[in-house]
Every structure is written in C-alpha cells, then in structure tokens.
C-alpha positions, 0 to 999 in steps of 0.5 A: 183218602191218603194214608196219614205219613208217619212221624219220620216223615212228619218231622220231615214236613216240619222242616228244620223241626223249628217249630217244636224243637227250636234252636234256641233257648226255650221257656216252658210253662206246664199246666200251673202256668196258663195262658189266659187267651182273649178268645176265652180259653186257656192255653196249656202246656205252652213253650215260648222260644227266645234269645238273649244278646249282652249281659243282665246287670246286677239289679236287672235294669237294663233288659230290652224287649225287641218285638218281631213284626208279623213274618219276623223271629226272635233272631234279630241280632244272630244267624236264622238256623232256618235260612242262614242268613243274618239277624234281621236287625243286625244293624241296629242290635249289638256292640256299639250299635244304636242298641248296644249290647255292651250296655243293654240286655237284649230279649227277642222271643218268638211270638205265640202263634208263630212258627219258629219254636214258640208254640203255634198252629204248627206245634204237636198238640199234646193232647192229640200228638198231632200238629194244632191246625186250626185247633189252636184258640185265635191268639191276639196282640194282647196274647202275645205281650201276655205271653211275653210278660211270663217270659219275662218273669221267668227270667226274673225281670221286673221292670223292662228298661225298653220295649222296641218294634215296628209294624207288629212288633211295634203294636206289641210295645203299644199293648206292652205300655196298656197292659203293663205300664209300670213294668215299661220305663221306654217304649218305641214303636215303630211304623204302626198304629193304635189298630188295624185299618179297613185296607189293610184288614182287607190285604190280609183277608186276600192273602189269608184266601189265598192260602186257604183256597190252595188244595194243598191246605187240607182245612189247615190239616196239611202235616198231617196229610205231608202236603204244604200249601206253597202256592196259596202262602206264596200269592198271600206274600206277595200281596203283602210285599207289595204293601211294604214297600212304596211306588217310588221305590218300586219305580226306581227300582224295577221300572218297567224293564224287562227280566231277562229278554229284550222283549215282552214274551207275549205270555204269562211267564215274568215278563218284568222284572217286578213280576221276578222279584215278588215271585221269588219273594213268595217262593223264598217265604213258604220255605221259612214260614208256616201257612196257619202261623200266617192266617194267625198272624194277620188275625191278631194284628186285625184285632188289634184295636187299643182304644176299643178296649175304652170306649173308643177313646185312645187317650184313656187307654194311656192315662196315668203313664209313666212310661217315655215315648218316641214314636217313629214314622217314615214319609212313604209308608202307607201301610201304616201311615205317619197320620196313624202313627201322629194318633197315637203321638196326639193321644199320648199328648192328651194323656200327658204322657212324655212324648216325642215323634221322629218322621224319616223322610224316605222313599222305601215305603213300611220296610224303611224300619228293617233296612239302613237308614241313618236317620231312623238309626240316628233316632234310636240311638238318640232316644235310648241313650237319653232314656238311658241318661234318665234311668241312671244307666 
C-alpha cells in the first residue's frame, strides 16, 4: 500500500488550499450552530465561504442573494483566485449593470458540498484531520439554501430583497421561496425546473461513473493517497458540457471541420475541432474543481423534487406566497426546457402568486444565462428595477 503524503504535501494535493483556507471571507459556525442536514444527520463545525459586492443600507433592505449553478463559485462579480479569470457574471453584477451595485448589496456564497471554501468532501474533517471523502452526509438543494439562510442571519439580513440564479442556482431560489417565503420579496430563477428529469438524472449518473470508475478515485480517498481523479472528472465534464449547449449552436460553431489538419488522421487523436474543444473543456475543469464536490453536487440537484415534499402537487408548495416571481427560459435549452420552466410559471398562476415569464429566443443552448445576451440582460434589469419600485428602494 502506498505511504499516506505528508500535510505539506496534502496541501499541495489541494491546490490553491480553496478548500479549507479560502480567499474569501469565511462564516464559521461551531458546534452551537448545526447544520440540520435532509440525510438526517447534523453537520458540525461547518464554514460557509462568501462575497459581498455594494453596500448594505441602513434598514438592511436591499441585500441580493446570487445562487451559483453546479460548477459555479461565490466569485461572481470578482477575479476567481483559483483560475484568474473574471467573475462569471460579471456582466450582469456591478455598478450600472442590471444588478447594480451602487443600489443593491449583493452576497454569493459557495455552496455546501462545494470546493471553493465552503465546507465539502474536500474539507479536513476535524474529527479525523483528514479531508471528508465521501465521509461527508449527502447534502441536498434544501441543505444548501438551509445553510445559506445562517449566513444570512449571521450578516443580520432579515428579509432578502432578491434571491437570483440559473440552473442550480436557480433551483436554490425555488427552495429559497418554500422554505423561507417570507424572508424573500423577489425571486428569479433562471434556466431550471421544480426537480430533476430522468435524462438528466441519467447524464449526471454517467459523469459520476466516469469518475468513480478512474483508478485514481481510490473510493473517494485520493488526498489522502496524493492522487487526483483528472481522467474520469474530465469525461464527466464533458458529458455535461454537451448538455449545456444546443445542436445549433455546436454546428454554427464547430461543424464538422477539422482541428489542425487538412484531413482525417485516420486514428483516435482529435480529429474535429468539437473533439478539441470538449477535451480542453475537461482538462481545464479538473484543475479548478473537485471530483467528490461534483459526485455531491449532481446528487443534490438529482434530489431535488419541490412538489414531492406535497404530495406531488406543486402548487401547494407555493400556496400563501408573497414573494414576486419572473421566471426566465431560453428557447434552445434542453437541458432545462422552457416546458419545465412554464410548470412552474402554471403552478405559481394556481397558487395565486404574482408572476411573470420571459422566454430568450436563442440558440446557445442552457448556458445562454451565463453569456451576453441583451434581452435576457434587458429582462433582469426590467424585473429588479420594477421590484425595486415596489419595495420602495
């Protein structure tokens, strides 16, 4: 059996140390504080990793909550210390932007379960001075808005102005409306679904495979072992990168023209340009993202199911709410298709909840929500600036 590394090179296992030692600022809460997890166990000590962009008002109501999708951070707005690049809504979030910062106090966390500081599979356990594996409970959608509700509280926020997201992030700000509809005035999620579908249940089972089927994942023990599992976490991004975009959108772009030849080679090296691009997509991936974060990650977003919680009936889920709703779709997304997203438009109509329900017509598939687009910018902008109107902001 291969000698356990030492701590120097544990930490050296854990990259930019993220994980347990994040760049950002970090809530702690001890062993007063559990988190009450749906897998029936508590979670304790836990940390929750975050940022915050503006300025809190004076009666602490103009706080927005962004919620990250599944391989997203609580960098949205500023430069990710892990890959250098910027926010990955920098468009949407910052002075004069559609969520202005000169108005609005804005707070991203990263989730639990994640790898970006938030405590996860890849944090120390205190209770073994090791990292979690797959230690760590299962976390859920309803976990991670649980979690973020403390966080909330800890920065002395009673009542969220808006809560915003797309895909998973925008799961999160369905549950966030469920589980805590009073402390909610608006709400907009983005690119999603009241639950999970079969296929996509069944993409995320393929990538989790993947991973655990690469020698390197050592039964979710590879810290301690100072093996990564790149190839399998690498097969399982690009699985799902497929899903985020659409066909027209990989033919206007790709086509089938050739990567760096003038003809097929006749082999297994890339030949296309499309067999490049996803090849970089996972190499790039397993450098910034944990392989037990994402087994977690694609479990939560699996469970999630609001109207199992009632019965099967989704309405009564929303029943009572006061919280303003815009629910925004894009026509070429079929990961979360804009059917799944008008369930939930029809559920909040039952419910008599104030709604509205923007579809952006284009072609860049589920990801539309993370790139430029002006109508889908256009759209936020309309929404929180009407919403703001009516909280007297």
């Amino acid at each position: 059996m291969s000698a356990e590394p030492s701590r120097e090179q544990l930490d050296y296992s854990l990259g930019s140390r993220e994980a347990n030692e994040p760049s950002s600022p970090v809530a702690r809460f001890g062993p007063d504080e559990p988190l009450h997890l749906d897998a029936g166990r508590d979670l304790s000590p836990f940390q929750i990793a975050y940022n915050t962009y503006g300025t809190l008002n004076a009666d602490k109501s103009n706080a927005i909550l962004v919620c990250h999708a599944l391989t997203g951070d609580h960098y949205p707005a500023s430069r990710s210390p892990v890959t250098g690049k910027p926010g990955w809504w920098s468009s949407i979030i910052g002075e004069g932007k559609p969520i202005d910062t000169s108005k609005y106090f804005v707070i991203c966390s990263n989730v639990i379960g994640g790898c970006m500081g938030s405590t996860g599979p890849a944090s120390i356990d205190p209770a073994t001075g090791k990292p979690y594996g797959l230690g760590l409970p299962v976390i859920t959608i309803r976990d991670m808005v649980r979690a973020q509700a403390m966080l909330v509280k800890r920065l002395g926020i009673d009542t969220l102005f808006a809560v915003i997201g797309g895909s998973m992030g925008g799961m999160q700000v369905l549950q966030w409306t469920v589980s805590y509809p009073e402390r909610v005035f608006a709400a907009l999620p983005i690119a999603t679904g009241a639950r999970h579908s079969s296929q996509n249940i069944a993409f995320h089972e393929v990538g989790r495979q993947a991973v655990m089927a690469d020698p390197d994942w050592q039964g979710g023990r590879y810290f301690e072992f100072g093996k990564r599992p790149h190839k399998g976490l690498a097969v399982a991004r690009m699985t799902a990168h497929v899903t985020y975009l659409s066909e027209m959108a990989l033919q206007r772009k790709f086509g089938r023209n050739l990567q760096d030849r003038d003809q097929l080679g006749f082999g297994f090296d890339a030949d296309f340009q499309i067999e490049s691009y996803l090849r970089h997509q996972g190499m790039t991936f397993v450098d910034r993202f944990d392989a037990n974060s994402y087994l977690y990650m694609t479990r939560a977003m699996d469970y999630f199911d609001i109207a199992g919680d009632y019965d099967g009936r989704l309405a009564n889920a929303f029943r009572g709410s006061k919280t303003r709703f815009c629910m925004v779709s894009f026509s070429s997304d079929w990961l979360f298709p804009t059917e799944e997203n008008r369930a939930v438009v029809h559920a909040l109509n039952a419910a008599a909840a104030s709604v509205s329900f923007v579809e952006i017509d284009t072609d860049r598939g589920h990801d539309a929500f993370l790139l430029d687009e002006p109508e889908f910018f256009a759209a936020i902008d309309g929404f929180v600036s009407s919403a703001a109107t009516a909280r007297g902001l």
